[in-house]
C-alpha positions as CSV (number, residue, x, y, z in Angstrom):
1,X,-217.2,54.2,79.1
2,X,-214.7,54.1,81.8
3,X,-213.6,55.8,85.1
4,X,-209.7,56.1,85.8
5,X,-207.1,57.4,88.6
6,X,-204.1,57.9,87.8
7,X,-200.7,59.6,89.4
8,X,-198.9,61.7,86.8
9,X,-195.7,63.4,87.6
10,X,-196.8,63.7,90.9
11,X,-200.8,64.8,90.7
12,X,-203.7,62.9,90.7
13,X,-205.8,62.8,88.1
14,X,-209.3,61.7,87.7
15,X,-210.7,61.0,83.9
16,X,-213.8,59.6,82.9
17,X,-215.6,59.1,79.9
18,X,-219.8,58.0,79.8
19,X,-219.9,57.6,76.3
20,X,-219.4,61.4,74.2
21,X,-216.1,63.1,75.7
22,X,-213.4,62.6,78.2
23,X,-213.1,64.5,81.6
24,X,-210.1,65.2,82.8
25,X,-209.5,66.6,86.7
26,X,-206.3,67.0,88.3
27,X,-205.3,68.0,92.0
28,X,-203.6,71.4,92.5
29,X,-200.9,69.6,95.7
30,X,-198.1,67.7,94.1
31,X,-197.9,64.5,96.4
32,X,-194.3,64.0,97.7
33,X,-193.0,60.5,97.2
34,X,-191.7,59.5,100.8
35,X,-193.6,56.7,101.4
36,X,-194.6,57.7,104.9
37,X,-197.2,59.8,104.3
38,X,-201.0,58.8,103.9
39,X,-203.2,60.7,102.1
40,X,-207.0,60.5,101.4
41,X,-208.5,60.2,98.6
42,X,-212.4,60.6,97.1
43,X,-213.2,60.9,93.7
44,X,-216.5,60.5,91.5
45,X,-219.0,61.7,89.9
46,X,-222.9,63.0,90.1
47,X,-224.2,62.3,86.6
48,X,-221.4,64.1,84.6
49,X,-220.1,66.6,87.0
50,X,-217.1,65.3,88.4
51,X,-215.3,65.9,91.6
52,X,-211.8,64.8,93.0
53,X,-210.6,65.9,96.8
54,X,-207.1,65.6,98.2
55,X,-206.5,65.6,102.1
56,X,-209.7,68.0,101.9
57,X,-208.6,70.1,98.7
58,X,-211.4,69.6,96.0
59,X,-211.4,69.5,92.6
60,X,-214.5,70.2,90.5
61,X,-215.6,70.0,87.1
62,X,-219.0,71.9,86.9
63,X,-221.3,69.5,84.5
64,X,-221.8,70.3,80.9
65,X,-224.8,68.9,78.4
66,X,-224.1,65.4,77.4
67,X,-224.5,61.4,78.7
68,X,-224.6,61.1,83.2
69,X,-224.5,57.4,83.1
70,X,-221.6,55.8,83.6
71,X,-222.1,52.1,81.5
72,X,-219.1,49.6,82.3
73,X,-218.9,45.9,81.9
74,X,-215.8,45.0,83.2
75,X,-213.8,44.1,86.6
76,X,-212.5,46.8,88.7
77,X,-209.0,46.7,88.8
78,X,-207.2,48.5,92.3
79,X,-202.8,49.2,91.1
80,X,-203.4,48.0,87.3
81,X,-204.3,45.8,84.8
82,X,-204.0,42.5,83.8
83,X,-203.3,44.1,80.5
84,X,-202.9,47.0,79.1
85,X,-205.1,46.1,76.1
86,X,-207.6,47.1,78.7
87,X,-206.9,50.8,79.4
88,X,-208.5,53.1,76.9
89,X,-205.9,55.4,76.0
90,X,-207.3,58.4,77.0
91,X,-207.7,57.1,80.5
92,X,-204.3,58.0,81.4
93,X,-201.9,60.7,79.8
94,X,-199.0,58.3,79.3
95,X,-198.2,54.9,78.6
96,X,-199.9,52.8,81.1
97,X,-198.1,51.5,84.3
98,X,-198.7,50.2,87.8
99,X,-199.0,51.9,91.0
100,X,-196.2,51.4,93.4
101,X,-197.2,51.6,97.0
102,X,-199.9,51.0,99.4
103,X,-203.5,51.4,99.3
104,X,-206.5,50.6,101.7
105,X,-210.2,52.1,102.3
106,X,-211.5,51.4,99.2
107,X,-214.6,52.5,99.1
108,X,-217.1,52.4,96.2
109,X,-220.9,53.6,96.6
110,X,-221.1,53.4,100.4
111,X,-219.6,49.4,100.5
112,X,-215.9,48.6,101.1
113,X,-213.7,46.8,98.8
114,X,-211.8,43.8,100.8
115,X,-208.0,44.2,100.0
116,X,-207.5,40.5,101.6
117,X,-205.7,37.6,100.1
118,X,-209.5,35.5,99.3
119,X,-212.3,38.3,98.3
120,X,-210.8,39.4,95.1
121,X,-211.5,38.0,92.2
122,X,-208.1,38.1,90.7
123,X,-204.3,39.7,91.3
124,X,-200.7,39.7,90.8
125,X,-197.7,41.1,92.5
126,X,-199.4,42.5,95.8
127,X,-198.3,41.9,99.5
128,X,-198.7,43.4,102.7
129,X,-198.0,47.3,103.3
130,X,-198.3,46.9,106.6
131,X,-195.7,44.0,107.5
132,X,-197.1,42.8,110.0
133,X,-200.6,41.2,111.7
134,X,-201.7,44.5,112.6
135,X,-203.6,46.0,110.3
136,X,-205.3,49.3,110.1
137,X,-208.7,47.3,110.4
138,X,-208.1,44.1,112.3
139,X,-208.8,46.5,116.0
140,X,-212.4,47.2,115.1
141,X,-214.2,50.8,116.8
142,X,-211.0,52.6,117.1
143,X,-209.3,49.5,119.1
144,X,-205.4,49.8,119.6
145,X,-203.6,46.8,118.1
146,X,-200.4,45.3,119.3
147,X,-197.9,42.6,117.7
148,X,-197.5,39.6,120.0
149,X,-195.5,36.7,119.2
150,X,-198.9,34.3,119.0
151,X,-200.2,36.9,116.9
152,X,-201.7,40.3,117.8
153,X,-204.6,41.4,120.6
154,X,-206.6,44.7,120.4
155,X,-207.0,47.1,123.4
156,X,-210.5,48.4,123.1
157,X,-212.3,51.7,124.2
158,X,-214.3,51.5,126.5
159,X,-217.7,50.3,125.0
160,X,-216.4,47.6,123.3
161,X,-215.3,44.2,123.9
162,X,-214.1,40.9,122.6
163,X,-210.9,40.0,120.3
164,X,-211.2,42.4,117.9
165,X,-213.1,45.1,119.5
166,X,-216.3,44.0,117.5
167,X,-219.3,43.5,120.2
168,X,-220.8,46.6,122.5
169,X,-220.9,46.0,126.1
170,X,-224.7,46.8,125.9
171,X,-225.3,43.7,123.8
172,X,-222.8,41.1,125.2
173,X,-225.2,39.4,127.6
174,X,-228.2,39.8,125.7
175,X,-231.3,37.7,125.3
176,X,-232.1,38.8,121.5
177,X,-233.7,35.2,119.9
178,X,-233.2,33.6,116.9
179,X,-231.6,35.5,114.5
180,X,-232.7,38.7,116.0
181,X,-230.0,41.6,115.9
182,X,-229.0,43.3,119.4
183,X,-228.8,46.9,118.7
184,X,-226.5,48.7,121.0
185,X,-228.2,51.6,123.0
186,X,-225.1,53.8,124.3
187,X,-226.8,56.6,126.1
188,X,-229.4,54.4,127.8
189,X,-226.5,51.9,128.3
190,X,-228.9,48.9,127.0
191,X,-230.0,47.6,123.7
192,X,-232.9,46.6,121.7
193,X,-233.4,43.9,119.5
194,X,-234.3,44.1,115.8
195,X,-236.8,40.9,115.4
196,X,-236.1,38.7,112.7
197,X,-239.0,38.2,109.5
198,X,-241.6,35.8,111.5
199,X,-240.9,37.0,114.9
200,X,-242.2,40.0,117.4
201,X,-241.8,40.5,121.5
202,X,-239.1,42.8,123.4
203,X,-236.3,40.0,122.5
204,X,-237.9,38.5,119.1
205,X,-238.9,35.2,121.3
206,X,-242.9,35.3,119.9
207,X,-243.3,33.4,116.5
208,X,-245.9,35.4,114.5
209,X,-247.7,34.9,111.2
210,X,-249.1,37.6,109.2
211,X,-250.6,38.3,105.8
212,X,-250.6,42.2,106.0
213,X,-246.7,43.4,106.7
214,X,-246.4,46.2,109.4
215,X,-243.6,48.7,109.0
216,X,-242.7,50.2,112.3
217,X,-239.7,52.5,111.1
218,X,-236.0,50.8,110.4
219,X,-238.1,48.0,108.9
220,X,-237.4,46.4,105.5
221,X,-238.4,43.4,103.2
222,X,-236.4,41.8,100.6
223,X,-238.0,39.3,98.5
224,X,-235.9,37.8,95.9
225,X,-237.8,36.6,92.6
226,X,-237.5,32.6,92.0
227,X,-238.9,33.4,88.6
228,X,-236.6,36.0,87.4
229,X,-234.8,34.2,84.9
230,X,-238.1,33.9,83.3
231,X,-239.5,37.7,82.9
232,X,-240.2,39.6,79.6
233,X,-238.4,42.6,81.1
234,X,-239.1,44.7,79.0
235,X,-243.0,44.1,80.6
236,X,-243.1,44.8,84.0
237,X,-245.6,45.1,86.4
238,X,-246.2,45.5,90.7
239,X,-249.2,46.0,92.2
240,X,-249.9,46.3,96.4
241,X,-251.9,48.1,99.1
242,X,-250.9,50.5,101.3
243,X,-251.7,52.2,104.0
244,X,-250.0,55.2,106.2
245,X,-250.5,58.2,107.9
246,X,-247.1,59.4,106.9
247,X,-246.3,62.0,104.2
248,X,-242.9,60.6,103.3
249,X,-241.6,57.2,102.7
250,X,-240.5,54.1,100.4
251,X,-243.1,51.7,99.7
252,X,-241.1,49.6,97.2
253,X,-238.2,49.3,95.6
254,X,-237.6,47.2,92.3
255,X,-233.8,46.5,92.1
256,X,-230.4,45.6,93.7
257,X,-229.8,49.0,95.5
258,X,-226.5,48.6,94.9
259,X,-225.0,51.4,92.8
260,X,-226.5,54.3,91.2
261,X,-226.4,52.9,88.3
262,X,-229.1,49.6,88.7
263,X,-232.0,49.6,86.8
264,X,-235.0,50.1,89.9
265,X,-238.5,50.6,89.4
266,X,-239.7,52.5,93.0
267,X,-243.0,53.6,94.2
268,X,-243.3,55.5,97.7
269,X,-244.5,58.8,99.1
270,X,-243.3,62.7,98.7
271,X,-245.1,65.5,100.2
272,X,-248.0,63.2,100.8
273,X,-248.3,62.4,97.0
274,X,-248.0,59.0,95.5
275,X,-244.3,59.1,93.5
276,X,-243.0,57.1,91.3
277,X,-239.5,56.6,89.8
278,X,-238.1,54.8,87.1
279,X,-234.5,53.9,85.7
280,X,-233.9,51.4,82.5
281,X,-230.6,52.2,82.2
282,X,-230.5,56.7,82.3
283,X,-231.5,57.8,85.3
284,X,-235.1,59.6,84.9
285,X,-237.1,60.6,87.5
286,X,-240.9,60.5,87.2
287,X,-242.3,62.3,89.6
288,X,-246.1,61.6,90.1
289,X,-248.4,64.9,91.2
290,X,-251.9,64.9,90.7
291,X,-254.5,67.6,92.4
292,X,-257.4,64.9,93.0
293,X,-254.7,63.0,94.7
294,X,-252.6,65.4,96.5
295,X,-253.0,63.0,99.7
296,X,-252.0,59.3,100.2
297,X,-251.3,59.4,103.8
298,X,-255.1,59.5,105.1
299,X,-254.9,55.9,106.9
300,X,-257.1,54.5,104.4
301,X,-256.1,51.8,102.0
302,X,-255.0,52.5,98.7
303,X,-254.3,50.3,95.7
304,X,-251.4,51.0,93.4
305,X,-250.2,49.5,90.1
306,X,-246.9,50.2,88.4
307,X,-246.6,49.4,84.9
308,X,-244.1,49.1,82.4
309,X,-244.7,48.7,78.5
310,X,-240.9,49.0,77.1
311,X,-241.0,52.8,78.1
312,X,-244.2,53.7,78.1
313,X,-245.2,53.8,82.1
314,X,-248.8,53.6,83.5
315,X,-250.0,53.9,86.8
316,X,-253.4,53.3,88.5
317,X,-254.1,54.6,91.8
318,X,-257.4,53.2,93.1
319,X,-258.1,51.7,89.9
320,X,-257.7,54.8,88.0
321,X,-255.5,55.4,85.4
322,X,-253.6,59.1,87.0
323,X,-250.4,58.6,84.8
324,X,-249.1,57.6,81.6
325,X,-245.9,58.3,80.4
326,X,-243.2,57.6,77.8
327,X,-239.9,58.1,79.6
328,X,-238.0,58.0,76.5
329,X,-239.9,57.9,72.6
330,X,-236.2,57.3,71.6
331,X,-235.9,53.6,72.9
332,X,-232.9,53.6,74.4
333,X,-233.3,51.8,76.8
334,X,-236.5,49.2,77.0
335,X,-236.1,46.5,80.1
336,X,-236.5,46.6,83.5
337,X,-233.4,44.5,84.3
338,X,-234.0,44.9,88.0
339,X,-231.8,42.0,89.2
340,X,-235.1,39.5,90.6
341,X,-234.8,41.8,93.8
342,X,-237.6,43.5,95.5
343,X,-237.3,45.7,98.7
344,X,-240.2,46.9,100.5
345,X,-240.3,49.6,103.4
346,X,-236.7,50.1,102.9
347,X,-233.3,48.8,103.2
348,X,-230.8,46.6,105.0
349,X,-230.6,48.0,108.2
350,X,-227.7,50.8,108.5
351,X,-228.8,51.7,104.6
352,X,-230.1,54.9,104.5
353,X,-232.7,55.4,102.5
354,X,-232.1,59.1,101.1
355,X,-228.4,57.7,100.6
356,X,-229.5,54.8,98.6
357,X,-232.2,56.3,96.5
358,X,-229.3,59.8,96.3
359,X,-232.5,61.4,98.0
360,X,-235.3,60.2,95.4
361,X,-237.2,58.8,99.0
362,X,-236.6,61.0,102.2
363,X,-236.9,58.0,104.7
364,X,-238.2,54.4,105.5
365,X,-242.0,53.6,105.3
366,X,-243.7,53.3,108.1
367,X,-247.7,51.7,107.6
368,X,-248.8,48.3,106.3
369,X,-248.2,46.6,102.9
370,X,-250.3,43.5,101.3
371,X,-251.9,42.3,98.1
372,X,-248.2,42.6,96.5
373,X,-248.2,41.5,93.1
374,X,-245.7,41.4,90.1
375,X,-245.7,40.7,86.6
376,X,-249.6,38.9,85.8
377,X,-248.8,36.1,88.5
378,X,-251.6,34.6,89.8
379,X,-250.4,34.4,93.2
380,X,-249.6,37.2,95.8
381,X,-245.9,37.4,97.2
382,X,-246.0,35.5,100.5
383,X,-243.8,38.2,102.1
384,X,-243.4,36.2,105.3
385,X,-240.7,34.0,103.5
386,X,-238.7,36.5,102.1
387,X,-235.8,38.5,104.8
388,X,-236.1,41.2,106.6
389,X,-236.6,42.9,110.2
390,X,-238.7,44.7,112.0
391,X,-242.1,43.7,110.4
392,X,-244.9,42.8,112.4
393,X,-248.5,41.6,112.1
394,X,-250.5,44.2,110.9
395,X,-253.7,41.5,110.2
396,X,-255.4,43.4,113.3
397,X,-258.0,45.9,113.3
398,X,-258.2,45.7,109.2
């Protein structure tokens, strides 16, 4: 498999391959070599319909039966190769060669590549486009840089303040606690802060201990898995209570999050109705709708269990057995290879939900969680000493 861009004879031309033919788009503007010229660039794909846009001029290549996934196991490379062994030759149309100019924005999945000298992993031949200390992101919130002889300073709008332009006016004298986050509040011109696992109160100066999680909305938890390295994944298994009067939301979330392409085992609410959703490897949705249950957002406590048997999927709602499933009688693809992370209630705070699920889950949850469970451990997930933010006691009036 592999995903390529290319500049050939003047076009751009996206090709990509997820295992059973190659697709080839190409831009109808010819881009004129001056050098002064920036241009903007997004190409990708949505299983294996393609799409590649040129200062706003898109290019799309309306999917046809075949493979969606898109399996690679090697580095991403930004200008070329390290060799050429590495370039399949239908990647490109001619011999293989660098790219000469300059490149920035990288963006892959929602999370920006860092073109500096230290993130990398590797390089050769590359220096800096812009020549001096002003880059086009050292002025942060559309802060003016200018070149001084000690360096560079940033001239900032008028919200924002400090040496690059990083740090709201709302939040620079505020009284957030320990590791809270100050959320700037522009049309109120204040903040809020978002309280740190552990601790509650206006500005996350209350230490709390809970054993039921409350999700207030822009809440998450992520619990990483100390035994990971240990699982039979090919034998999953979660299991938690839950409680809502909500008809949307995302419960939990087994996997990185990443890229659409992580293996994730996810349980949460649609319509009202419990839904679960399950990718070893192919995406495949398994959507859960049963008539006896069309509600799970009563306020009353309900037990779930997830589980996994290579491909065959089970789930128990109450204790009752409402689904069960073989995703795919082929064997394909057989383990839950979900990385030994676990979100609950959602994501990293500025992580959309419908944009990390691609709009499996409609939005955050927002109820209580205990009882959480995985595998056939004998002991519950003590969620207090995971990470996360805004979750709250919810041991009262239970």
């Amino acid at each position: 498999d592999f995903l390529c861009i290319s500049l050939v004879n003047g076009f751009l031309q996206l090709r990509y391959n997820l295992g059973d033919k190659t697709v080839i788009l190409q831009t109808f503007q010819k881009i004129q070599a001056n050098g002064n010229t920036w241009h903007s660039l997004k190409a990708g794909r949505a299983g294996n319909e393609g799409y590649l846009d040129l200062d706003g001029i898109n290019v799309t290549q309306k999917a046809s039966p075949g493979m969606n996934a898109l399996d690679t196991h090697t580095d991403f490379f930004v200008g070329g190769v390290s060799s050429l062994d590495l370039v399949n030759s239908m990647a490109v149309e001619n011999e293989p060669m660098g790219f000469t100019g300059c490149i920035r924005e990288i963006v892959i999945n929602n999370r920006e590549l860092k073109l500096t000298v230290t993130d990398p992993k590797d390089g050769a031949n590359v220096g800096d486009c812009d020549g001096t200390v002003c880059g086009y992101t050292v002025c942060k919130n559309n802060g003016t840089c200018q070149v001084e002889n000690s360096g560079f300073s940033c001239s900032c709008p008028q919200e924002w303040i400090g040496s690059t332009c990083e740090q709201s006016i709302h939040c620079s004298q505020n009284r957030c606690g320990s590791q809270a986050l100050c959320i700037p509040q522009p049309t109120s011109f204040s903040y809020i802060c978002a309280c740190a696992l552990g601790w509650s109160g206006k500005y996350c100066d209350s230490k709390i201990k809970f054993f039921i999680a409350k999700f207030v909305g822009n809440s998450y938890i992520k619990y990483t898995d100390p035994y990971y390295g240990k699982r039979d994944l090919q034998y999953s298994r979660i299991s938690l209570n839950f409680t809502t009067d909500q008809t949307e939301g995302l419960i939990a979330w087994m996997g990185k999050g990443e890229d659409e392409d992580n293996d994730f085992l996810a349980i949460g609410l649609a319509n009202g109705t419990l839904k679960i959703v399950i990718n070893l490897g192919e995406r495949i949705s398994v959507p859960l709708i049963h008539s006896k249950y069309s509600t799970c957002c009563d306020e009353r406590w309900h037990f779930v269990t997830v589980v996994q048997n290579q491909t065959c999927i089970k789930v128990y709602l109450d204790e009752e057995l409402i689904l069960f499933e073989d995703i795919d009688p082929q064997r394909k693809y057989t383990a839950l290879n979900y990385g030994g992370i676990c979100y609950f209630g959602g994501f990293e705070i500025g992580r959309k939900v419908n944009i990390v699920t691609t709009g499996l889950f409609q939005k955050e949850f927002i109820g209580k969680i205990k009882d959480v469970v995985l595998f056939q451990d004998s002991k519950k997930i003590q969620l207090m000493k995971a990470e996360g933010y805004n979750v709250y006691n919810g041991n009262q009036g239970n």
